[in-house]
C-alpha positions as CSV (number, residue, x, y, z in Angstrom):
1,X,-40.9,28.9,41.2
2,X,-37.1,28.0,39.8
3,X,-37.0,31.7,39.8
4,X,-37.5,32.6,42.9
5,X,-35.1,30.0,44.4
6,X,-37.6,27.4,45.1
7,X,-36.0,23.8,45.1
8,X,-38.2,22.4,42.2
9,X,-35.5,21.3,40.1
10,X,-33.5,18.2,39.6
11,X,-32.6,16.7,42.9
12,X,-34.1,19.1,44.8
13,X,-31.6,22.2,43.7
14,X,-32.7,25.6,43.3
15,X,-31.0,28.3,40.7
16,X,-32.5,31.7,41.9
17,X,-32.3,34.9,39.6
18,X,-29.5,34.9,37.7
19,X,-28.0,31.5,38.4
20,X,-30.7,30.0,36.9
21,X,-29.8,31.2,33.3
22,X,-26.4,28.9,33.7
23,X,-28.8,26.0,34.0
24,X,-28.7,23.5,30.8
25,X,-32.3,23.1,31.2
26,X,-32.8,26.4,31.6
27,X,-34.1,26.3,27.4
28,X,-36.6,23.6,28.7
29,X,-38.0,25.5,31.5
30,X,-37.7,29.0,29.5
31,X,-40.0,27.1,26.4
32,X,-42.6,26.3,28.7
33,X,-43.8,29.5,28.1
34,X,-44.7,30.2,24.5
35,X,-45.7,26.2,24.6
36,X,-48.0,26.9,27.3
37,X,-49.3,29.6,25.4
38,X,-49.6,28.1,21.9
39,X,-51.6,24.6,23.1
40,X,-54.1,27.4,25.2
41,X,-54.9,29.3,22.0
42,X,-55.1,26.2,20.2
43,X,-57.4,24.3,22.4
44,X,-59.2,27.0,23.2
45,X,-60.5,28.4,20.6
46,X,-63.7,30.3,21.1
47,X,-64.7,27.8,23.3
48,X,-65.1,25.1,20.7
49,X,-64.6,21.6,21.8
50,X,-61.9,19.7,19.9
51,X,-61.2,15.9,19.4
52,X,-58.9,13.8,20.7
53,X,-56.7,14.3,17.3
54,X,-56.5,17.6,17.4
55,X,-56.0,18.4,20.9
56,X,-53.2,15.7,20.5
57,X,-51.9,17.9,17.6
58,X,-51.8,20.5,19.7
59,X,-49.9,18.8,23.0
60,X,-47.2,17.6,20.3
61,X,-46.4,20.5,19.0
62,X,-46.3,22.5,22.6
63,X,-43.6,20.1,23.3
64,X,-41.9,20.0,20.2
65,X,-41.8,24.1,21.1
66,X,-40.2,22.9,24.2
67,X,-37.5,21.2,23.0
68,X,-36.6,22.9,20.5
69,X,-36.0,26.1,23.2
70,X,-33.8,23.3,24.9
71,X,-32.2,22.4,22.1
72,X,-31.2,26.0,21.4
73,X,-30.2,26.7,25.0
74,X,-27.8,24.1,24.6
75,X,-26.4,25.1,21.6
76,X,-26.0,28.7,22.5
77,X,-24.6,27.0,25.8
78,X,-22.0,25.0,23.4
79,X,-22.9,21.4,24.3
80,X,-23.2,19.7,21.6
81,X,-23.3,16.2,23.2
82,X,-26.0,17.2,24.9
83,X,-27.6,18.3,21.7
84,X,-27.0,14.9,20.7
85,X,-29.4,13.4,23.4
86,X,-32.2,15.2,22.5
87,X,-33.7,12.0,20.9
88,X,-33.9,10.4,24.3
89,X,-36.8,12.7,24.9
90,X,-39.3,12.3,22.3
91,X,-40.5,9.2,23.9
92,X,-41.7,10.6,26.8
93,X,-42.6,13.9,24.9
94,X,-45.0,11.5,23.4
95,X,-46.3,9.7,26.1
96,X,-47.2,12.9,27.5
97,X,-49.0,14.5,24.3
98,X,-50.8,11.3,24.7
99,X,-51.8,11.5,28.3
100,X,-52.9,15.7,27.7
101,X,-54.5,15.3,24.9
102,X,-56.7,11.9,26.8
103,X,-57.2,14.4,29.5
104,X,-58.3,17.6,27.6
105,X,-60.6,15.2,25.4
106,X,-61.9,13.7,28.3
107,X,-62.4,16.7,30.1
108,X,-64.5,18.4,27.1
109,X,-66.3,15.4,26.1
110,X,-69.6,17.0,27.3
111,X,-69.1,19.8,24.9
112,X,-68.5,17.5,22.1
113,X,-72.1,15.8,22.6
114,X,-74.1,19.2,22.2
């Protein structure tokens, strides 16, 4: 969507193509990816169900993997005070880990009670 010049972004801006790699949070958006891969391989495993501690293992570190492509953007970018903010986002980082993992546990429940 950011992309393609969609207006998904902060305040309803759009970055399309290039203009979108001049972004600060382009290292956010750009992280998303191996993240979204890593937690899929982890929680699905062969089909397995997993428990709520591991599929919370699993959210954390997708989003550790997120930030830590922000944090790099940044610093390629040379903003170092930003860098320095990156602690502002572990709450929520958190909160959310908390709320997927709820969700994929709940979601899979069924398969944990065969």
């Amino acid at each position: 969507g950011v992309l393609c010049g969609l207006p998904i972004l902060a305040g309803g801006a759009a970055a399309p193509a290039g203009a979108f790699l001049a972004l600060r949070s382009a290292g956010y958006v750009i992280g998303f990816v191996p993240a979204a891969l890593l937690v899929a391989q982890g929680l699905g495993r062969g089909g397995r169900a997993v428990g709520f501690a591991q599929a919370l293992g699993w959210q954390a570190l997708g989003h550790l993997v997120v930030l830590l492509c922000g944090a790099g953007w940044l610093w390629h970018q040379g903003a170092p005070s930003a860098l320095a903010a990156q602690g502002a986002l572990l709450p929520g980082a958190l909160l959310k880990s908390l709320l997927g993992a709820g969700l994929c546990w709940a979601a899979r429940r069924p398969a944990l009670a065969r």
